[in-house]
N, C-alpha and C positions, 0 to 999 in steps of 0.2 A: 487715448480716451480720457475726457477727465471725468471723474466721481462726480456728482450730483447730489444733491441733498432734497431734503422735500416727502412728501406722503406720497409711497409707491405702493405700501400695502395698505390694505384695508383690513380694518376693526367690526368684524360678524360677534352679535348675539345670536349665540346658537343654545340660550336659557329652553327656550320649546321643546329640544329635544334632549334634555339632561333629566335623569329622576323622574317624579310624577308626572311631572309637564310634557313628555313625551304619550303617556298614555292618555293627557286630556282632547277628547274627542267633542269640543264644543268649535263649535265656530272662530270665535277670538284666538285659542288656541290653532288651528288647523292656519290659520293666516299668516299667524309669527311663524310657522312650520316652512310656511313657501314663502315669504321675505327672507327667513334666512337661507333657506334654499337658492332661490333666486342667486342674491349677495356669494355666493359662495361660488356659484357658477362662473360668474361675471367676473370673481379673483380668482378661478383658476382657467377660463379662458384669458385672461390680460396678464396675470404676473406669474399666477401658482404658486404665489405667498399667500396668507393670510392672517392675521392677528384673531383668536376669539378669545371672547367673553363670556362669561354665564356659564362656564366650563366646569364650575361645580367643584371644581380642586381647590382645597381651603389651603390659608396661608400658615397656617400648622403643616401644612402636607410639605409645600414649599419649602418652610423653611428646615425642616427635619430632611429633604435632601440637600439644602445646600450644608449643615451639621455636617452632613454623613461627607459630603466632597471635600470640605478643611479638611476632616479629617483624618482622611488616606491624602490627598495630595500636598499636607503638609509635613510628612514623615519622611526621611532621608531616602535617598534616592537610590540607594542599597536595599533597604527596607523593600520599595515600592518593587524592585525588578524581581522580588522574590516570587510573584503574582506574575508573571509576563507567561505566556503561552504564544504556540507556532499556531493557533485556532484564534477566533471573532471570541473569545474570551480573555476576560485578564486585562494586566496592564500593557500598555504601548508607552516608550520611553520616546522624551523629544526627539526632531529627527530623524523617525526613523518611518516615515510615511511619507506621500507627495501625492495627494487626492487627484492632483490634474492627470497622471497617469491613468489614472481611470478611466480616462474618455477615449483612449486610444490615438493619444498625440504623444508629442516630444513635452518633457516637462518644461510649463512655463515660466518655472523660476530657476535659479540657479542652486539654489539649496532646498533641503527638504524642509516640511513643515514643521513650523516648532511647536505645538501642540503637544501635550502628554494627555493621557485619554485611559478610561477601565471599563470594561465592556463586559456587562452579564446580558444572557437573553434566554427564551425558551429553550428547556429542556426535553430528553425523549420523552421523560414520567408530567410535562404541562400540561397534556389532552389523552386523559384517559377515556377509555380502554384502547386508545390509537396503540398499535407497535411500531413507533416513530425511530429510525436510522439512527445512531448515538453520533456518527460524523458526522450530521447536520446538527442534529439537536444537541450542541454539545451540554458537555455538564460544566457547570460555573464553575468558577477559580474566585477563593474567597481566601483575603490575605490574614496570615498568621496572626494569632494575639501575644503569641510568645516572641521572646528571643530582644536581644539588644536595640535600643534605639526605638523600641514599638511606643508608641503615645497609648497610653490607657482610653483615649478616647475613643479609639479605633474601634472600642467594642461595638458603637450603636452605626457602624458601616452598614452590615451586612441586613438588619432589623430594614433602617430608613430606607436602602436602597430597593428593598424588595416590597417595601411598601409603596414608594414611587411606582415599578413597575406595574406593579396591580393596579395603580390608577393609572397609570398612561396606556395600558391594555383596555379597559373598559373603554378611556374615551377614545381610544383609535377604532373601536366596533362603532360607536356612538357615531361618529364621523365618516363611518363607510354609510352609514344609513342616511345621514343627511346626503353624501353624496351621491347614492341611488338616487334619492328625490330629486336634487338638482339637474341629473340628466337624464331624471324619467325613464329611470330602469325598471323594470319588476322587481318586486321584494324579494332578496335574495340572489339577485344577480352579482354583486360584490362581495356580500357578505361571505357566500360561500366560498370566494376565491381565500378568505384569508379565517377559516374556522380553527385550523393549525397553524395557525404563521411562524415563520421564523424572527418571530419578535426578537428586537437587541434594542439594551438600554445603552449607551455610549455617554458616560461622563468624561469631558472635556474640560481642560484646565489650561491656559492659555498664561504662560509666564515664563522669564527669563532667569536663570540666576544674577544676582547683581553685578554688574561691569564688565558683563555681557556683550562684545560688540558686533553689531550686528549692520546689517548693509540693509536698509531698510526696501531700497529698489530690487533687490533681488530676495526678499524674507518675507514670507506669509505663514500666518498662523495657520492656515489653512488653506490649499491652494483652489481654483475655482473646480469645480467639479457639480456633477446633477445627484440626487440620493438617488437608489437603487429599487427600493422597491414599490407599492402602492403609498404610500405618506407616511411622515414626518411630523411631532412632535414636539416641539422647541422649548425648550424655557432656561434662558437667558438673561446673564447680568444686563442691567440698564449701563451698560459699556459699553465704547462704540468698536464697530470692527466687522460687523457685519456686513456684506452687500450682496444685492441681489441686479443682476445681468436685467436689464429690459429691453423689451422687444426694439425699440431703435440703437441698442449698442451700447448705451451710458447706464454707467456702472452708478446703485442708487446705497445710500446710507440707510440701516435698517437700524430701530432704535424702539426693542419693545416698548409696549404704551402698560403703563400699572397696573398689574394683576393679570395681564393680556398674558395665553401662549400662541408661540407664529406656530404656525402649520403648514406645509409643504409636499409639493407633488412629489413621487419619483417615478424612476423609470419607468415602472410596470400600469401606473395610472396613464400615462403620454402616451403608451404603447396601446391599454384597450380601449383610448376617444382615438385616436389615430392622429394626435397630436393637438387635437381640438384645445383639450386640455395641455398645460405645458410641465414638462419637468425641469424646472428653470435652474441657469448656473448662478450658482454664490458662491462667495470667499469669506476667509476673515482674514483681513488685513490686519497688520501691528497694532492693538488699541493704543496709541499714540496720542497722550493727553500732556501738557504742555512738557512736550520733547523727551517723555519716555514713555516705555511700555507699563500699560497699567495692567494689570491682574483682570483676568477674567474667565468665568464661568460659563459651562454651558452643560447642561445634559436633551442629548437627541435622544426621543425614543420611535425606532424603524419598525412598523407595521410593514413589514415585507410580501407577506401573502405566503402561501401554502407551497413550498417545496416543490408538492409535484405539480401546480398548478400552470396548466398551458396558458402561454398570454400570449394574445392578438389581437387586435383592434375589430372590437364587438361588433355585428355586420349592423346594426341599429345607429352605431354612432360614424360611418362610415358613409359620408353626405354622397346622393345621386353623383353620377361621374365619376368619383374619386376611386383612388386604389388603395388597401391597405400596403400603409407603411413599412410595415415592418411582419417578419417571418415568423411564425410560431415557435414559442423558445420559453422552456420552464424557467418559475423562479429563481431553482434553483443554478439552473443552468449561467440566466444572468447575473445572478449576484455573486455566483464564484470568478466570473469572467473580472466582472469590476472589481473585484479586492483580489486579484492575481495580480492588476496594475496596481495601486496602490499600496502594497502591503511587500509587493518582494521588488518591488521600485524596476520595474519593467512595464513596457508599452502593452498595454489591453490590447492584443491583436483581434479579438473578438468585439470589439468596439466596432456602435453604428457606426455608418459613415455620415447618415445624420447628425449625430453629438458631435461628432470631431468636426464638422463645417461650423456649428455652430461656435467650438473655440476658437476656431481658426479668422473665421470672420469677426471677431469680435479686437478692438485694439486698447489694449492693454494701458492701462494707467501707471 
């Protein structure tokens, strides 16, 4: 397969429904509501990327969590493992993951992913007075200020990170409502799927130690894989490494646009349009700029949906003739399925048989 280059995602102003401007009920306002409605449909029926704008996240916000990622991902690598948990929290050291496991195939690279990644998300005490499971909701892992080797800077981690969070929560509710409009759902038809979500923030760091050798035809920063739950979150160095799968086979270069965050289907949105909508495969390849790897950033934040929440493709979006796709199966149910492959480097035997056609047919660059 070779890689492509070129505008595969598209750039939504979704300013109409941020802040006041969601609650303006004029005319002009209700129009920009359904263009960007529209827009939104049309990228997650053709790609299931999207780029928006008008997001309302200030570059103070931005930059206060890229602060907070220097600086845990620059502190020695003893330091960092002190953070590591057998749970979706904590540090992940390079290595020791392979996303394509996840689909329920044989891994398509030869080694694991080099990616190192720390990973906070909702807890039992996030939605009170809920009595939420402490095994799902874990409680976060927040790395030491003490002991040898800690950088004093470590202090504003824990601050930045958790103020990302709180913005990337808001705009994932924000975003289930544009996407009600889009498919002309009743108010509240998605929302409620994800009023408890099993939100996780995942900061991703993407780099080698120096003289590092590496086989580039078998080594992904990331291997290809679909996100798991209802959407994705993105915000990304303007580095390249990105690609996203399109519907004819060829593998597309993804290159945030200034101030843009990509947003992204997962499983659990594919599953309630009955694929109408796509949960589409992406990698990050080596960001390979002239003949080495460059450094790069990323933090995903997973609007997963509510634990106990049953998904099956909504009998609304379910066109005359067709059948639903796929079997009724909780949240929680699937997203432990998909990080059983990925995380203990075993085959997802609960993997669609769908997702895995789709890797299988797909030929590899």
């Amino acid at each position: 397969m070779t890689c492509e280059t070129g505008i595969l995602v598209p750039v939504i102003d979704i300013s109409s429904y941020v802040g006041a401007e969601a609650d303006d009920m004029s005319l002009k306002a209700k129009a920009a509501r359904q263009q960007a409605a529209r827009e939104v449909d049309e990228a997650c029926r053709s790609v299931g990327f999207m780029q928006i704008q008008g997001h309302g996240i200030s570059e103070q916000t931005v930059q206060a969590l890229n602060d907070a990622m220097d600086a845990f991902f620059c502190q020695d690598l003893d330091v960092k493992k002190r953070s590591m948990s057998p749970y979706n929290r904590g540090y992940t050291a390079p290595n020791s993951e392979n996303l394509s496991l996840s689909l329920g195939v044989e891994a398509a690279y030869g080694a694991n992913d080099f990616f190192e990644a720390f990973n906070i998300g909702a807890d039992k005490h996030s939605y009170p007075p809920l009595e939420l499971p402490s095994e799902v909701y874990q409680p976060n892992i927040w790395p030491s200020l003490e002991g040898d080797r800690v950088n004093p800077e470590l202090v504003i981690f824990r601050p930045n990170l958790e103020l990302w969070f709180s913005a990337m929560a808001k705009l994932a509710r924000t975003l289930t409502k544009v996407f009600e409009d889009a498919l002309k759902l009743p108010e509240g038809t998605l929302t409620k799927l994800g009023d408890h979500s099993m939100d996780v923030l995942r900061c991703i760091h993407y780099t080698l130690e120096p003289n590092t050798a590496v086989h580039f035809k078998d080594q992904m920063g990331m291997g290809e894989h679909t996100d798991y739950g209802m959407l994705t979150v993105l915000c990304a160095d303007r580095v390249p490494g990105l690609q996203v799968l399109a519907k004819d086979g060829t593998w597309h270069d993804v290159m945030p646009e200034e101030g843009a965050l990509l947003v992204n289907l997962g499983d659990v949105m594919g599953r309630l349009t009955n694929d109408h909508w796509l949960s589409t495969l992406h990698r990050v390849k080596p960001p390979i700029i002239n003949g080495r790897i460059e450094r790069r950033r990323s933090a995903a934040f997973f609007h997963d949906g509510n634990m106990d929440a049953v998904i099956q493709p909504l009998p609304s979006l379910v066109s005359e003739g067709e059948k639903p796709l796929y079997p009724p199966v909780t949240v929680w149910e699937h997203v432990t399925n998909k990080l059983s492959g990925s995380r203990t480097l075993q085959i997802n035997q609960q993997g669609s048989d769908r997702e895995a056609a789709r890797v299988r047919a797909s030929i590899r660059s």
